[in-house]
C-alpha positions in Angstrom: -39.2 3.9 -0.7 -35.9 3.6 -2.6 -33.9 0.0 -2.2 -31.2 2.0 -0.9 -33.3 3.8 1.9 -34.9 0.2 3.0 -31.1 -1.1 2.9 -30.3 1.8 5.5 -32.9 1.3 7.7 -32.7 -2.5 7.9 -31.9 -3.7 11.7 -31.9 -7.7 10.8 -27.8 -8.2 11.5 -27.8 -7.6 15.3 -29.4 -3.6 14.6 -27.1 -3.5 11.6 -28.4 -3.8 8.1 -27.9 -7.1 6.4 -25.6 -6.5 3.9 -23.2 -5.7 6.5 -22.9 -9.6 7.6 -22.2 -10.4 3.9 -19.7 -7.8 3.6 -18.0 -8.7 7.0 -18.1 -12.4 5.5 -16.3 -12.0 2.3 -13.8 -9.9 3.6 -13.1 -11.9 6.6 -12.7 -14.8 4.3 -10.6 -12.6 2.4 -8.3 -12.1 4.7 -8.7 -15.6 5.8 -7.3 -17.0 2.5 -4.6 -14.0 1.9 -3.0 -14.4 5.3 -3.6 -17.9 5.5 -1.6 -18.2 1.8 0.6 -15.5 3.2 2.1 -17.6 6.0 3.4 -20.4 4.1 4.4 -18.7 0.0 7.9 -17.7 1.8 8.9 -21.3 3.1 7.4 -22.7 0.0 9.4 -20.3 -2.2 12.7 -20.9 -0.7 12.2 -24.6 1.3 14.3 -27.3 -1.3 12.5 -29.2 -3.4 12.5 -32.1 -1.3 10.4 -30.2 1.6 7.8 -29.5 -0.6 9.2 -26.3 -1.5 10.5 -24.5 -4.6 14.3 -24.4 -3.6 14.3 -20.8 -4.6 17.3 -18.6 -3.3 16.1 -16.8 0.1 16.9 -13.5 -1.3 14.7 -13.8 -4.1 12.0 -15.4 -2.1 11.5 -12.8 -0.1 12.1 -10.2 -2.9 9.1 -11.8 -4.3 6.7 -11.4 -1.4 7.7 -8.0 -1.1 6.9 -7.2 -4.8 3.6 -9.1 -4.3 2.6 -7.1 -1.3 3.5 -3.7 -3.0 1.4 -5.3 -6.2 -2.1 -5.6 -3.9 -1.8 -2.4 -2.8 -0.8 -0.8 -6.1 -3.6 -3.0 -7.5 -6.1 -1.0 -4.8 -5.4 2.3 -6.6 -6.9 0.5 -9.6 -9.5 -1.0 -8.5 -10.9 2.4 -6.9 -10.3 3.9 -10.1 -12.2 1.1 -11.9 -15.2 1.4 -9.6 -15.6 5.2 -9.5 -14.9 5.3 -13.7 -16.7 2.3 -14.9 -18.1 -0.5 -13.0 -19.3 0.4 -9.3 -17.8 -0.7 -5.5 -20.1 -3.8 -5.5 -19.6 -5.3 -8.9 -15.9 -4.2 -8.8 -15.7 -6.1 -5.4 -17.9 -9.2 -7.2 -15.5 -9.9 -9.6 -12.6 -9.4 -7.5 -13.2 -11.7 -5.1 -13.5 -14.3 -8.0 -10.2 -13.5 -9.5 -8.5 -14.2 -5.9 -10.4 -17.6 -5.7 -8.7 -18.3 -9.3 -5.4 -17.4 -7.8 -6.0 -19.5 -4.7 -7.0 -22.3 -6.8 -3.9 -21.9 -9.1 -1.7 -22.0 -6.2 -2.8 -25.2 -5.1 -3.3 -27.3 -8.4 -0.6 -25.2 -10.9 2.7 -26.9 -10.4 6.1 -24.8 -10.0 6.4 -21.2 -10.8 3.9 -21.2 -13.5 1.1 -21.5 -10.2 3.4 -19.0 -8.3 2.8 -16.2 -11.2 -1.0 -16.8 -12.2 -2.0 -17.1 -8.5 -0.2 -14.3 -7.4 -1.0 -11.7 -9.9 -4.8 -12.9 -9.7 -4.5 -12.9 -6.2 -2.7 -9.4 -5.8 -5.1 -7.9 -8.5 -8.3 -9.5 -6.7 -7.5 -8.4 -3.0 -6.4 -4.6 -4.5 -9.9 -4.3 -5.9 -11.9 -5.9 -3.2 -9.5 -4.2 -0.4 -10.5 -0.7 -2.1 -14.1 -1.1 -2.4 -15.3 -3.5 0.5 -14.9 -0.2 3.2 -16.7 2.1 0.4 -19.8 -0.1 0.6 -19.7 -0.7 4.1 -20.6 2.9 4.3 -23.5 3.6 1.4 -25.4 0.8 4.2 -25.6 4.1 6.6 -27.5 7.4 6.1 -25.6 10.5 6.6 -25.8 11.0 10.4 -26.3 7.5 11.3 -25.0 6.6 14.8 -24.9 3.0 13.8 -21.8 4.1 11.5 -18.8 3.7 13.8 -20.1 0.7 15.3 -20.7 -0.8 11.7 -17.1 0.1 10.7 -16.0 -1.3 14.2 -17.4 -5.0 13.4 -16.6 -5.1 9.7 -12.8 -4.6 10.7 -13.1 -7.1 13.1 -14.1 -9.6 10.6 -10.8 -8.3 8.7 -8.9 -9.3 12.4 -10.7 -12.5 12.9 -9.6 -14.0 9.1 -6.1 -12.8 9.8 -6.0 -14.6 12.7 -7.9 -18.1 11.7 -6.1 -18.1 8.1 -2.3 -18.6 9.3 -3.4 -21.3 12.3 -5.2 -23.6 9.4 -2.8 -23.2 6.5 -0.4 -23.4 8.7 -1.3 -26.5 10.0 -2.2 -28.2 6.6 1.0 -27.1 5.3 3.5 -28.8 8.1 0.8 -31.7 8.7 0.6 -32.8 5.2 2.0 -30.2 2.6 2.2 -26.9 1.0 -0.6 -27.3 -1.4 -3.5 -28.6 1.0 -2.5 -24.9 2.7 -3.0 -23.4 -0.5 -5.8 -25.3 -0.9 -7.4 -24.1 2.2 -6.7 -20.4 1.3 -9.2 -21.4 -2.2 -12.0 -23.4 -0.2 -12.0 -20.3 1.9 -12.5 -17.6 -0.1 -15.0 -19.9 -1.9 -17.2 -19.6 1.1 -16.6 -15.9 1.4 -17.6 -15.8 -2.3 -20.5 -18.2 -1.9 -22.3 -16.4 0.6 -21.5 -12.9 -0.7 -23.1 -13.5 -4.3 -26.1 -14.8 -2.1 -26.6 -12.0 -0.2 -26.0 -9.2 -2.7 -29.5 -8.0 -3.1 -28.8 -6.7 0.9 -26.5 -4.0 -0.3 -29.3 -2.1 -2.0 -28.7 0.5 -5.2 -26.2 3.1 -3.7 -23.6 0.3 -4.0 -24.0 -0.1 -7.3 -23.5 3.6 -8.8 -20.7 4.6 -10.8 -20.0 7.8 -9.1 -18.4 9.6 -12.1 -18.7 7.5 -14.9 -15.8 7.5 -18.0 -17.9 9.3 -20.5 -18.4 6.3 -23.7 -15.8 8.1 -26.3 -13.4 7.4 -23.9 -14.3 4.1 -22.8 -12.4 1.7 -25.9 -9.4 3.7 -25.6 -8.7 3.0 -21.8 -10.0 -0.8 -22.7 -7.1 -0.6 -25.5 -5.1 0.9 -23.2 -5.3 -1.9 -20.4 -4.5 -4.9 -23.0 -1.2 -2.9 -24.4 -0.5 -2.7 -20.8 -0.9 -6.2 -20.3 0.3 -7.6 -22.9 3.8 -5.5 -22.2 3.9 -6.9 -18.6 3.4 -10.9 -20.3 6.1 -9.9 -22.9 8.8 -8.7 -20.4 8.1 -11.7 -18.2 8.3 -14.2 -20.7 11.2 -12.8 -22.3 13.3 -12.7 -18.9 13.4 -9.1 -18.7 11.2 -8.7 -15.1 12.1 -12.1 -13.3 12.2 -13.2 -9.9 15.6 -11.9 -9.0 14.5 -8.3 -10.1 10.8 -8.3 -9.3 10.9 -6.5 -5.9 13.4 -3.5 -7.8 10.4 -3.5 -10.6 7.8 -3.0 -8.4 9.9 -0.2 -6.2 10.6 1.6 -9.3 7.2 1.9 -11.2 5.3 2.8 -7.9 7.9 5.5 -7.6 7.9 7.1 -10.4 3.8 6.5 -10.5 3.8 8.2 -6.9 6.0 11.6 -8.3 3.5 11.4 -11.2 0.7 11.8 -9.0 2.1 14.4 -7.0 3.3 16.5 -9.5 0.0 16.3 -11.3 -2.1 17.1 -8.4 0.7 20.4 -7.6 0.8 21.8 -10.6 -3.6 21.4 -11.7 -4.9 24.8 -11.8 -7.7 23.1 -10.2 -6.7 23.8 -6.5 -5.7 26.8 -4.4 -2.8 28.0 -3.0 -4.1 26.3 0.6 -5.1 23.1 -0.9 -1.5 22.7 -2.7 0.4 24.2 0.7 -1.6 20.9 2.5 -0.1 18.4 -0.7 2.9 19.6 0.0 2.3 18.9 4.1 1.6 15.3 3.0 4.7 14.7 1.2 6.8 13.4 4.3 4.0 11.9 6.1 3.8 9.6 2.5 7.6 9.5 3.0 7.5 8.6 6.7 4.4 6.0 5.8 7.0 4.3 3.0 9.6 4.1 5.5 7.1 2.5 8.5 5.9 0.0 5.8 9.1 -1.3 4.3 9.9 -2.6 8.1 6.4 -3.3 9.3 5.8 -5.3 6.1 9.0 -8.0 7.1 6.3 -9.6 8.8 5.7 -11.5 6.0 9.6 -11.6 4.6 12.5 -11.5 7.5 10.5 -11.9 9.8 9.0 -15.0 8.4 12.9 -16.2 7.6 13.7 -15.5 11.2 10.9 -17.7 13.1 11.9 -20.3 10.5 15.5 -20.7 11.2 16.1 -19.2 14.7 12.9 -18.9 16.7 12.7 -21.2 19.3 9.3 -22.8 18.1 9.2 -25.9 20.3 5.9 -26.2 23.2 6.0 -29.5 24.7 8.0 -31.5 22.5 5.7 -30.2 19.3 7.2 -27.8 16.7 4.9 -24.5 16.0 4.0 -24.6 12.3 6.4 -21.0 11.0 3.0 -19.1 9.7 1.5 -19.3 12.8 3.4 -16.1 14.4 1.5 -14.2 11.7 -1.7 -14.9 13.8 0.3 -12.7 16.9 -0.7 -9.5 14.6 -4.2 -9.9 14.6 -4.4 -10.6 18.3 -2.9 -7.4 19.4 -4.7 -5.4 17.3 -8.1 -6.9 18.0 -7.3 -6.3 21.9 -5.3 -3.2 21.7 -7.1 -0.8 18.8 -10.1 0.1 21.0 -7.6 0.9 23.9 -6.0 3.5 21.8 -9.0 4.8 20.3 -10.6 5.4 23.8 -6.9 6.9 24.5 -7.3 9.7 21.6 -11.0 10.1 22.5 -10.3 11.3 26.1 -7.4 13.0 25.3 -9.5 15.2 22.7 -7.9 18.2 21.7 -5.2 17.3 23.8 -4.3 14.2 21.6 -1.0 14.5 19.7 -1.4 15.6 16.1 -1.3 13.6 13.1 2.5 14.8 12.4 3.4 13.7 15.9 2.0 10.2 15.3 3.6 9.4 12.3 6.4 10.4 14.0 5.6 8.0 17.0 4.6 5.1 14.8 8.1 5.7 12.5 10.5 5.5 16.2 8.4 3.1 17.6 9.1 0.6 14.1 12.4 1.4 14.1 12.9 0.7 17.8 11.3 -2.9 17.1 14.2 -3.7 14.9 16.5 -2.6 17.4 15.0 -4.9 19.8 16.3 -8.1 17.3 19.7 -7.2 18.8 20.3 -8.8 22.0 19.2 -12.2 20.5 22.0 -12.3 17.8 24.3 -14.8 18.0 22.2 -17.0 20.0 22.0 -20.0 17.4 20.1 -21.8 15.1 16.3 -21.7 16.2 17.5 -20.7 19.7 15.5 -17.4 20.0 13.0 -17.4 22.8 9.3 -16.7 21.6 8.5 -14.8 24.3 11.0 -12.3 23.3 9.6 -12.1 19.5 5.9 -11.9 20.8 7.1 -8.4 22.4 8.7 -7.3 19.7 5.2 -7.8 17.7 3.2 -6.1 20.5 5.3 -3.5 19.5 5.1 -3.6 16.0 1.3 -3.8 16.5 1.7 -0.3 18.2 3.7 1.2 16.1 0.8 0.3 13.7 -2.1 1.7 15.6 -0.2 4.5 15.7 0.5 5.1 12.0 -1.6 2.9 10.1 -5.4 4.2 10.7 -4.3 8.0 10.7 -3.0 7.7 7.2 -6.2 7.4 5.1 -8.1 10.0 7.6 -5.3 12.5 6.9 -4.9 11.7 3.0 -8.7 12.9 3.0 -8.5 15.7 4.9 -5.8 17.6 3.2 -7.7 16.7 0.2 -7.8 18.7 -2.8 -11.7 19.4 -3.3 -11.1 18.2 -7.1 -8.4 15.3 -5.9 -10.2 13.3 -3.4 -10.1 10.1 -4.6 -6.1 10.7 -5.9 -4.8 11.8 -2.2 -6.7 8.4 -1.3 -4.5 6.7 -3.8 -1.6 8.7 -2.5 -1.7 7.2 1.1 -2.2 3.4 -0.7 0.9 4.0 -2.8 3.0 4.5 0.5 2.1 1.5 2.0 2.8 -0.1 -2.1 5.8 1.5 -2.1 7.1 0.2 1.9 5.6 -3.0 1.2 7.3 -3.6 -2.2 10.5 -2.0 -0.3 10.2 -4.9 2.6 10.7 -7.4 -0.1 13.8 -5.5 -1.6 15.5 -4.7 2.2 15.0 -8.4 2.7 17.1 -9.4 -0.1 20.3 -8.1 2.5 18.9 -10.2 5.6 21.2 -13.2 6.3 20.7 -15.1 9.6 24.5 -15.6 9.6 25.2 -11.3 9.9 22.1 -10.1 11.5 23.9 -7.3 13.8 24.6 -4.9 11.0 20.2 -5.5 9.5 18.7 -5.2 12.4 20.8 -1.9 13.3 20.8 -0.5 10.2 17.5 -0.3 9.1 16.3 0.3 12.7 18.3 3.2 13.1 17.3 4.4 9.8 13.8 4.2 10.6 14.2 6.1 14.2 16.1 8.8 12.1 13.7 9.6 10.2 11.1 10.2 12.8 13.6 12.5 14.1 13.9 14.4 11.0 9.8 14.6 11.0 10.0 15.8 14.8 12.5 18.5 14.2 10.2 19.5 11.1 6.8 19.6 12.6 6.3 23.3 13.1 7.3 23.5 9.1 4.5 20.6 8.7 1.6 21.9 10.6 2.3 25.2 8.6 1.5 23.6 5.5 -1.4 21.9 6.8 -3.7 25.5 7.2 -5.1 24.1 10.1 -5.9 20.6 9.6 -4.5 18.7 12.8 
């Protein structure tokens, strides 16, 4: 019997097979250390230097976490592209999780902006590769068929829920109880467990997570090696010379995962490869990816004005004690954990009857938009004089707006598939949320808690027109789609 056969039949992780409690522990720790770093890299960018901080200008702050967002994702195209070409999902994931603990650790020990840019890019590069491959494996633990499957899926993304909640409560903590690099610090101990007990348990995820499912053939392999370190080596150059710096970083990232987004489009449209159905459904998924962009640039302020906002106007007080700022980040996770099985038992009995995949975009794009609108009534009311009752409604809706969106994008990306451009539409659907995310770091650099009125309108209304425009064009849309729903 084959290692992989024994790995799918194994029962010893509550009826699951084993590797699935080392999977679920390195990515919750994962997300442990990524939200939990999350929380606190805005404050510490902009926060003087006296606070601990870096006494960066807000608007580049955030710029930066934006850029740094859109990088991870970005960094998830690659790190598919480097398992399926040349290394395998679990090795792939291996040494991508040890890349984010350097990162973690650079951010705590590195002083200045020197540990801001090796622990970021490690960390963005890291969590890209281990974000693109950790769902791959979780699958080659089932055998076609298995009814397990779901319910395998179902407690690995909890682990992703529970490290998103835990990570911001600690750091956060650490960072307001005794300073910014003990948080950090906390982020690097804990994905050094995650590591720890993943490189134990490896021999669980039997062979099937070690293929190279279509391996670079070995003439090509030195050139795209020689290709990577020019690459590299350009990026170091224009960063040391000035040239990409942190006022420009978020523009950077917009632009290259722009024009890398048309790229793929227009390669994948014009391949002789496909049919005329095939490239009719490519062209269906061009304002979903649109519509995607625009639902991540303002569910991605989590992390930039939103983070600004709890700082210098949210009401944080609870019985004479001050809330630590990252700890709102740990609303998310809550909601999602309670809410995502309502919804899913929502679609399920609605069956047929459910709205299609047009009409949720649509739904998710309004409901983000009308979130932002929701900001309004509270302007004006002072410095940290916003009730938090009022913000943790506005995230409930945020976290439904996401339920909405967020899940159906990768389903969709893979069902209007190309036969011979699976793994590229896959990409396609990441470089949305890149795009957004890198997007919520650039729309940030406008946010000003002195003239809030005109942001919060703005880009809400925005956001609610272009689900319109979607509505109005869904009979055009589910043409296209030759009968995918």
């Amino acid at each position: 019997m084959s290692t992989s056969t024994e790995v799918q039949q194994d029962t010893r992780f509550f009826g699951h097979p084993r590797g699935l409690a080392n999977l679920f522990g390195v990515e919750m720790w994962e997300r442990f250390s990524y939200y939990g770093m999350l929380g606190i890299l805005p404050i510490y960018l902009y926060y003087k230097v006296e606070q601990g901080g870096l006494g960066l200008a807000q608007e580049s702050a955030l710029g930066i976490v934006g850029a740094y967002g859109g990088l991870v994702y970005l960094s998830a195209v690659v790190g598919a592209w480097v398992a399926d070409r040349l290394l395998g999902s679990e090795r792939t994931l291996f040494y991508s999780a040890v890349l984010i603990m350097i990162g973690h650790v650079s951010l705590a020990l590195l002083p200045g902006l020197a540990g801001i840019g090796v622990g970021l890019v490690c960390v963005a590069v890291g969590s890209g590769g281990l974000k693109s491959n950790a769902t791959a494996i979780v699958g080659t633990l089932y055998a076609e068929g298995d009814e397990r499957r779901d319910a395998g899926f179902t407690i690995f993304y909890m682990g992703i829920n529970l490290g998103g909640f835990v990570g911001p409560l600690l750091t956060g903590l650490a960072q307001t109880e005794v300073g910014f690099h003990l948080g950090f610090g906390l982020a690097a101990i804990g994905m050094a467990l995650g590591l720890g007990q993943y490189a134990i348990g490896r021999k669980n995820l039997g062979e099937k997570a070690k293929e190279v499912p279509n391996p670079l053939p070995s003439s090509q392999r030195l050139p795209a090696v020689g290709a990577t370190v020019v690459l590299v080596a350009a990026i170091v150059a224009l960063v040391l010379t000035g040239v990409v710096n942190p006022g420009n970083l978020a523009d950077v990232v917009v632009i290259v995962v722009g024009v890398i987004s048309v790229s793929y489009f227009l390669v994948i449209l014009t391949s002789r490869k496909i049919t005329s159905d095939e490239r009719s459904r490519v062209f269906s998924f061009i304002p979903m990816f649109i519509a995607s962009a625009v639902f991540f640039s303002l569910y991605q302020q989590q992390f930039t004005v939103v983070a600004a906002y709890t700082d210098q106007r949210l009401n944080r007080s609870l019985f004479g004690w001050e809330l630590p700022v990252p700890w709102v980040n740990s609303i998310n996770p809550v909601f999602i954990i309670v809410f995502a099985p309502v919804l899913a038992a929502l679609w399920t009995k609605l069956g047929e009857r459910q709205p299609s995949t047009p009409m949720k975009f649509v739904l998710g794009t309004v409901l983000m938009g009308a979130a932002f609108l929701l900001f309004l009534p509270m302007v004006g009311s002072g410095k940290n004089a916003s009730p938090m009752l009022a913000l943790v409604g506005i995230l409930f809706v945020f976290t439904i707006a996401e339920l909405c969106l967020s899940p159906v994008g990768l389903s969709l990306s893979t069902k209007l598939a190309p036969e011979a451009f699976r793994t590229q539409m896959v990409a396609l659907n990441f470089l949305s949320i890149s795009f957004g995310t890198a997007m919520s770091g650039k729309l940030a650099e406008y946010y000003s808690v002195d003239d809030e009125a005109p942001y919060f309108g703005t880009v809400g209304g925005v956001a609610i027109g272009v689900g319109v425009v979607l509505f109005l064009g869904i009979p055009f849309i589910r043409k296209l789609m030759k009968g995918v729903h």
